[in-house]
N, C-alpha and C positions, 0 to 999 in steps of 0.2 A: 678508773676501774670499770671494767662490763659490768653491768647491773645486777644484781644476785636476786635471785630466789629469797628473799629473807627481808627481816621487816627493819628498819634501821635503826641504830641503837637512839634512847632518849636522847643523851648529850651531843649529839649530830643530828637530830631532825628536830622532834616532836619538842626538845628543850628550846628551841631557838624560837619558837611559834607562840612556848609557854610565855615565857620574857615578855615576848612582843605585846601579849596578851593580856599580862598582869599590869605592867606599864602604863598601858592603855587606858583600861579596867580604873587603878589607881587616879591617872591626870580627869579623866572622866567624872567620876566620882568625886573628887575635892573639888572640881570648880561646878558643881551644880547646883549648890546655892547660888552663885553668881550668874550662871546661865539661866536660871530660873524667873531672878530678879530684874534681868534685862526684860526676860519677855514679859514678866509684870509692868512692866515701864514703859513697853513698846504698846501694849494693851491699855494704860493709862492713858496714853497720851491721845489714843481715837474716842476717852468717853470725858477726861476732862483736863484738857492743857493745862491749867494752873496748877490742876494736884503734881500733875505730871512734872513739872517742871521743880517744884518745890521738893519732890522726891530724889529727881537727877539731882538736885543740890545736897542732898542728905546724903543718897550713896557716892557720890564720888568723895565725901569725907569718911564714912564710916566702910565702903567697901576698898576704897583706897588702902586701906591699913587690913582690912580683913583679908584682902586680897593678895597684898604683898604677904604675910603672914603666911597664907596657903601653899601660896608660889612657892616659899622658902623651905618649908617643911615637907611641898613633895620634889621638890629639885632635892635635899638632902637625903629623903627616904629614899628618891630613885638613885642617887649616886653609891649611898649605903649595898642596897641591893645589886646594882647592877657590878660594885664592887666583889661584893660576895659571888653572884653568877659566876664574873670571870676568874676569881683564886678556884672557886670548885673546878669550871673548867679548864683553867693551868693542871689542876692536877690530874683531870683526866687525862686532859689531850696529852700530858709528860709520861704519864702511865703507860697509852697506847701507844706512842713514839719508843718508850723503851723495852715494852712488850714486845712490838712488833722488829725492833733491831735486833733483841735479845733472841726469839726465834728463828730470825734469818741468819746471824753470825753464828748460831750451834748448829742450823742444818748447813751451814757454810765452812764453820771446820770441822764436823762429822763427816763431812762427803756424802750427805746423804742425796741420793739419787734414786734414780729408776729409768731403766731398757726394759720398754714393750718388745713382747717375744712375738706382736702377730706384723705393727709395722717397723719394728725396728728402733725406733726412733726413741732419744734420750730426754728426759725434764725432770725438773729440782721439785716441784710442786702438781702433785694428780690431780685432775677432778676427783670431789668425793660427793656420793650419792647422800640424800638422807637416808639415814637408818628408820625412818617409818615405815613397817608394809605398807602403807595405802599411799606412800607419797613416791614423786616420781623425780623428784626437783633433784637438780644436777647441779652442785656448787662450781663455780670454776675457779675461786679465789679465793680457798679459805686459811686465810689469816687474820689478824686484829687488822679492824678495818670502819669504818661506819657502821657498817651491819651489827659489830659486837667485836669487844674486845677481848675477852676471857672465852666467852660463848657467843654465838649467834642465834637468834629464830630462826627459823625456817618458815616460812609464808603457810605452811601447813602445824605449827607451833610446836615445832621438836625443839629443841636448842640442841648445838654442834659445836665441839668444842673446835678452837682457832691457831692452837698452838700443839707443837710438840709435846708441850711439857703437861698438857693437863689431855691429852689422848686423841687429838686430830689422826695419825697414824692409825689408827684403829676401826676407821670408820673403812668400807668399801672404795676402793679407788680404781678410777674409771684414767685409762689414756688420752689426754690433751689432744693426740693427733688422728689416731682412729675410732675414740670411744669405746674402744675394748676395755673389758676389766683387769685390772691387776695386781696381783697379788702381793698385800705388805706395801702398797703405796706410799712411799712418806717415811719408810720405819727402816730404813737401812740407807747404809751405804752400798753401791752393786760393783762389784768389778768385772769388767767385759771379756772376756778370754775367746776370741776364734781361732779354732781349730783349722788350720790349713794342710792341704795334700790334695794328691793325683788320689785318681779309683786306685783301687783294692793298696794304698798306702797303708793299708791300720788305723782308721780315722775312729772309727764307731769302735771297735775293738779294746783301745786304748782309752778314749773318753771314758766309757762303762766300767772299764776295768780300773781305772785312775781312779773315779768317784765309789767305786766301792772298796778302793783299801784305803784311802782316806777317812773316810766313814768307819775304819778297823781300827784306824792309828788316831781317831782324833781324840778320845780321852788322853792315852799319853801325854798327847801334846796342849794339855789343858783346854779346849775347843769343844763347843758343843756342834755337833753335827747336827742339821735336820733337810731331809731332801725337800722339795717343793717343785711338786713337778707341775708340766705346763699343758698346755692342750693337747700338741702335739708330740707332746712325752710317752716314747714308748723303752723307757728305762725298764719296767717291769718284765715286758717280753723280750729283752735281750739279756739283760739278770737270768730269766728261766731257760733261755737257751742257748747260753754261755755256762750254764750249769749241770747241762747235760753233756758238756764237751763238745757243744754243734757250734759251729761260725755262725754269728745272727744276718741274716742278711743282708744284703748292701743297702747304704743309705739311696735312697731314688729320690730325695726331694730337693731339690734344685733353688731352694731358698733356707735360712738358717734354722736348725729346730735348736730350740735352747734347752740344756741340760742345768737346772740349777739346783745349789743348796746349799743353805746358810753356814757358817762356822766362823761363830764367832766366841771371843775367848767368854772364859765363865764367868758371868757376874758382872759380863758389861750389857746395857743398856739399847744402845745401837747394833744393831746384827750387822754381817758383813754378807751379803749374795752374790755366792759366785757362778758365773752367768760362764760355763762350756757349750759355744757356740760352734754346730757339726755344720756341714751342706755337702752336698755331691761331690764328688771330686771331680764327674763329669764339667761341672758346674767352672773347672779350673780351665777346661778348654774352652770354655765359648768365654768370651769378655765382656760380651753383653751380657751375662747370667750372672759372671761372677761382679759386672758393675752392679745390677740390681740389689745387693746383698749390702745396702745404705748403714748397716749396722758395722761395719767397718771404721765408719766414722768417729766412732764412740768407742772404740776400742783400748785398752788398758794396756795391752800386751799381745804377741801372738805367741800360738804355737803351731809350730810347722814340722807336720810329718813325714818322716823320712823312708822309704824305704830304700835300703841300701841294694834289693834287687834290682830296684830301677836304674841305678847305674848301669848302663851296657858292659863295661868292662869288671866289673866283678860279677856280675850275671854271669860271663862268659866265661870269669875264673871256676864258679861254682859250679857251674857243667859238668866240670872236672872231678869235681870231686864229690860228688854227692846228688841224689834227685832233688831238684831244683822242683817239679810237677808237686811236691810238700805243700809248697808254698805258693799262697796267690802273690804274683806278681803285678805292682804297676808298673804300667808303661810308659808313663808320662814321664817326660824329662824333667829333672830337677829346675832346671832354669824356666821351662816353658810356666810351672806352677807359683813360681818365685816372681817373674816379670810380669804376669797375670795379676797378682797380686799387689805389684808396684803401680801396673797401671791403674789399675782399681783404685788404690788409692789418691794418686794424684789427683784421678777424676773428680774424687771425695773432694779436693783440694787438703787429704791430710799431710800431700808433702808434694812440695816438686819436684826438678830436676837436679836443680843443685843443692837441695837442704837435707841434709840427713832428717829422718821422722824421729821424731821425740818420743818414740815409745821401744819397750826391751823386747828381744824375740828369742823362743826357747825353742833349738834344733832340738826333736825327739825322734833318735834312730831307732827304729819300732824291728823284729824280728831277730833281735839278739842273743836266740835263741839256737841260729846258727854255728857251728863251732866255729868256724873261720872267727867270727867276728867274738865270742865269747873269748878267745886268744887274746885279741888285736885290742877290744873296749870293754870288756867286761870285768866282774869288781877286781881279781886277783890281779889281772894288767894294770888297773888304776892305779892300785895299791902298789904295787912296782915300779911303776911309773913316778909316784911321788916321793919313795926311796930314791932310786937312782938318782934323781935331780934335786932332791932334797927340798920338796913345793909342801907347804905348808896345810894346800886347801886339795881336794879329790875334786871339786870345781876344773880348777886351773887345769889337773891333769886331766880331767874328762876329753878338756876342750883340746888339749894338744896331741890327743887321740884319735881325736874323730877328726880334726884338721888334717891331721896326716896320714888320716884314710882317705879324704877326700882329694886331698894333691896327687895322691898315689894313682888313684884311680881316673884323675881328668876331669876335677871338678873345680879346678879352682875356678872359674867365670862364676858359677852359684858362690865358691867361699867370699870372691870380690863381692859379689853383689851384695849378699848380705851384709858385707862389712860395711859397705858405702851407704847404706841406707838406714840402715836401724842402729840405734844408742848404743846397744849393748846384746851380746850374742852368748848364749852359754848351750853347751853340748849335753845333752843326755844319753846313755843307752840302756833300754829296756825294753822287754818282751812284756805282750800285753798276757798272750799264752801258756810263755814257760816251753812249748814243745810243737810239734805240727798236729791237725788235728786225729785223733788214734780213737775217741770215744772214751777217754780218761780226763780225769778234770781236771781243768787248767790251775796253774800257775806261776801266775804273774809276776814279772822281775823289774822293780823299780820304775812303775808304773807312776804311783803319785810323786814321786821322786821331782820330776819337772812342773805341776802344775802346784805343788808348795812353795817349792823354790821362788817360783816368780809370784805368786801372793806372797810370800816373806816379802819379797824387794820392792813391790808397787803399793801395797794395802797398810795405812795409816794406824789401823786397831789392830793387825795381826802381825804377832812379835814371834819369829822363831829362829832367831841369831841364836840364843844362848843351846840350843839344840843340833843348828846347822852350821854352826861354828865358820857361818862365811861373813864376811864385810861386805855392806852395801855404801 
C-alpha cells in the first residue's frame, strides 16, 4: 500500500515496539540482582582473591537455584503474556480481515463505482480529502488498513472513517486519474449511457427532454429523482430555452458533457447515477475526436440517435409531401456514425472484429412528429401492429416497425451492423418536441420511454418489469 497521510494504528506499529519493550524492560529487571552480584565479584576479586573466591563458591550454590527460579518465572510470565498479545492480536488482525472483505464484497455486489466527467476514466475507490479546513492531506487508500480499521488519523489528527458502512462515502472525493473532484464518490453505483448521432440528429434535444419527464414520472414509479449536475452542465439553460419553445443551441463541444441524476428506488441505501453522456455529432466525422472520448470504455449501454431525415431516401419521400425546411436535418449517414463508433471502440479494445460487444443498444428515432412516420411507428401503429400478429410486448412490435422502415428505405448495411455487433437491439420512436418549432411549447412523445427501458435491463437496484411488463 502507498504510504498514507495518517498515523498507524497501535496494533500494527506502536504495539509491536510496546512488546519488544516490556519484554525487554521485564528480562532486564529480574536478572539484576545477578548482574549486580557478578560485578560485586569481579570488583572483589581486584581488592581480595580469597574473599573473592569464597564468595564465587557461595553464589554458584545459592544463585544457582535463585537463578533458575528467575529464569522460570520470567520464561512463564513472557510466554503468559506474549500469549495474551497474540489472542488480542488474532482478534484484531481477524476483525480487520473481515472488515476489510465485508466492505469490498458489498461495494462489489452494489456496483458501486464512479465515471470522472472531466477525464473520463472509471475506479471502484476515490481519493478522499480530509474533512479539516486547515488540512490538505489527500487519502489514496481508504479502507481498513494499518492506518486504522473502523477509523483512521490523519497526520493533522482528524479521524476518517474507512468503511462504507460507518460513512467513508461522505467525505469529498477527489479522481485517482486527474485529481478532479467528484461528486458522491464511493456512494453509488453509476451507469454510463453515451449518447450517439450525427449533427442536428436530436442529441441535446432528447437528452434534456428524456431527463425532465423522468424527473415527472419518477414518483409513480416508486424512484426518487435528484439531478447532479456537473461543471460543464448547462441543463439549466436548455430547460429555459426549451421552455420558451426555442431549439437550444447545438452541442460545440467535441468531447463528452455528462448529464447526471440519481434515481434510485425509495428507501434504499445505495443510489443509482445515471451518467447521459452528449458530444458533438461533428465529433462523429473525424475518428480521431470521436477516438479521444476514452469514456466509451466504460460504457453500460448506448443510445444511438436516429434521425430518419438523414436517410436520403425518405428525405426525398418527404420533399413530396410536406416542407422538409421545419426540420433540422442531419446529414450524416447512418453507417458512417455507426462505423465511427465501432471503430472507436475496437480501438478501446471494447470489441474486435469478430466478437460481438457485450453491451445492449437502444435505436432512438427522434422527429416522430412527422405524419409519415406517426402512421408507420407511432403508438396507434404499434398497438395495431401487436393485434394483427397477436405479439404480446409493444417492444417486439416497436422493433419490427422500425426494421421495416429501415429495409424499405435502403438501410439494411446499418440494420446488419448493429445486429453483428451489439448483444441486443431495441427500437424506440419519439419526438423530443411534439411539433416543428412555431414558438408554442413543446411536447414531448416518449422520450424517457428508451433510457428506462435500458436502466430496467442493465441496472441491479432498479426494478421496473412489474410496470413495463417486458422480460429481460
Amino acid at each position: 500500500m502507498q504510504k498514507q497521510p495518517a498515523q498507524k494504528s497501535y496494533f500494527f506499529d506502536k504495539g509491536y515496539k510496546d512488546v519488544g519493550n516490556i519484554l525487554k524492560k521485564t528480562w532486564t529487571t529480574a536478572f539484576r540482582p545477578v548482574t549486580n552480584e557478578f560485578s560485586r565479584v569481579v570488583q572483589l576479586f581486584a581488592d581480595n582473591v580469597v574473599a573473592a573466591i569464597f564468595t564465587v563458591v557461595v553464589d554458584l550454590v545459592v544463585f544457582s537455584i535463585v537463578t533458575a527460579a528467575i529464569l522460570l518465572g520470567v520464561l512463564i510470565f513472557s510466554a503468559v503474556f506474549i500469549a495474551g498479545i497474540a489472542a488480542a492480536g488474532v482478534v484484531v488482525y481477524v476483525f480487520y480481515s473481515l472488515l476489510f472483505l465485508a466492505d469490498f464484497v458489498f461495494c462489489l455486489i452494489q456496483h458501486i463505482s464512479s465515471h470522472c466527467s472531466v477525464c473520463q476514466n472509471k475506479f471502484r475507490l476515490p481519493y478522499y480529502r480530509c474533512p479539516n479546513p486547515a488540512c490538505s492531506n489527500v487519502h489514496t487508500a481508504l479502507r481498513p488498513s494499518v492506518y486504522g480499521i473502523l477509523k483512521r488519523k490523519c497526520n493533522c489528527g482528524r479521524k476518517l472513517p474507512t468503511t462504507f458502512f460507518n460513512g467513508r462515502q461522505k467525505l469529498e472525493a477527489i479522481c485517482p486519474h486527474c485529481n478532479k473532484r467528484v461528486d458522491g464518490g464511493g456512494e453509488h453505483t453509476e451507469i454510463m449511457i453515451p449518447i450517439v448521432g450525427g449533427s442536428n440528429s436530436g442529441k441535446t434535444c432528447f437528452v434534456n427532454m428524456a431527463i425532465k419527464q423522468i424527473e415527472a414520472c419518477a414518483s409513480q414509479n416508486d424512484l426518487v429523482f435528484e439531478y447532479n449536475p456537473t461543471l460543464d452542465d448547462n441543463m439549466g439553460d436548455i430547460r429555459a430555452t426549451m421552455g420558451r419553445g426555442m431549439l437550444p443551441p447545438k452541442t460545440r463541444e467535441e468531447r463528452m458533457t455528462y448529464y447526471r441524476f440519481y434515481l434510485t428506488p425509495k428507501g434504499k441505501k445505495v443510489k443509482t447515477l445515471i451518467s447521459l453522456c452528449d458530444v458533438a455529432g461533428e465529433a462523429f466525422d473525424n475518428k480521431d475526436k470521436i477516438g479521444e472520448q476514452i469514456g466509451y470504455k466504460n460504457a453500460n449501454a448506448f443510445v444511438m440517435v436516429v434521425d430518419p431525415l438523414s436517410i436520403p431516401a425518405f428525405y426525398m419521400d418527404q420533399q413530396k409531401k410536406m416542407n422538409v425546411n421545419n426540420y433540422a436535418r442531419s446529414t450524416k449517414a447512418l453507417d458512417t456514425v455507426l462505423n465511427n463508433l465501432i471503430v472507436t471502440l475496437e480501438s478501446l479494445k471494447c470489441i474486435d472484429a469478430k466478437t460481438m460487444i457485450k453491451t445492449d443498444v437502444v435505436v432512438v428515432f427522434t422527429k416522430c412528429d412527422i405524419p409519415d412516420l406517426v402512421k408507420r411507428m407511432g403508438p396507434q401503429a404499434v398497438q395495431q401492429y401487436m393485434f394483427d400478429n397477436n405479439l404480446p410486448s409493444k417492444f417486439v412490435a416497436q422493433n419490427k416497425l422500425c426494421e421495416q422502415f429501415l429495409l424499405e428505405y435502403g438501410e439494411a448495411n446499418f440494420l446488419n451492423s448493429l445486429r453483428s455487433k451489439f448483444r441486443s437491439i431495441q427500437f424506440f420512436p419519439t419526438s423530443a418536441l411534439g411539433h416543428v418549432q412555431n414558438g408554442m411549447k413543446y411536447a414531448p412523445q416518449g422520450v424517457e420511454d428508451p433510457i428506462l427501458w435500458i436502466i430496467d435491463k442493465i441496472s441491479a437496484g432498479i426494478n421496473l418489469k412489474n410496470k413495463w411488463g417486458k422480460k429481460i
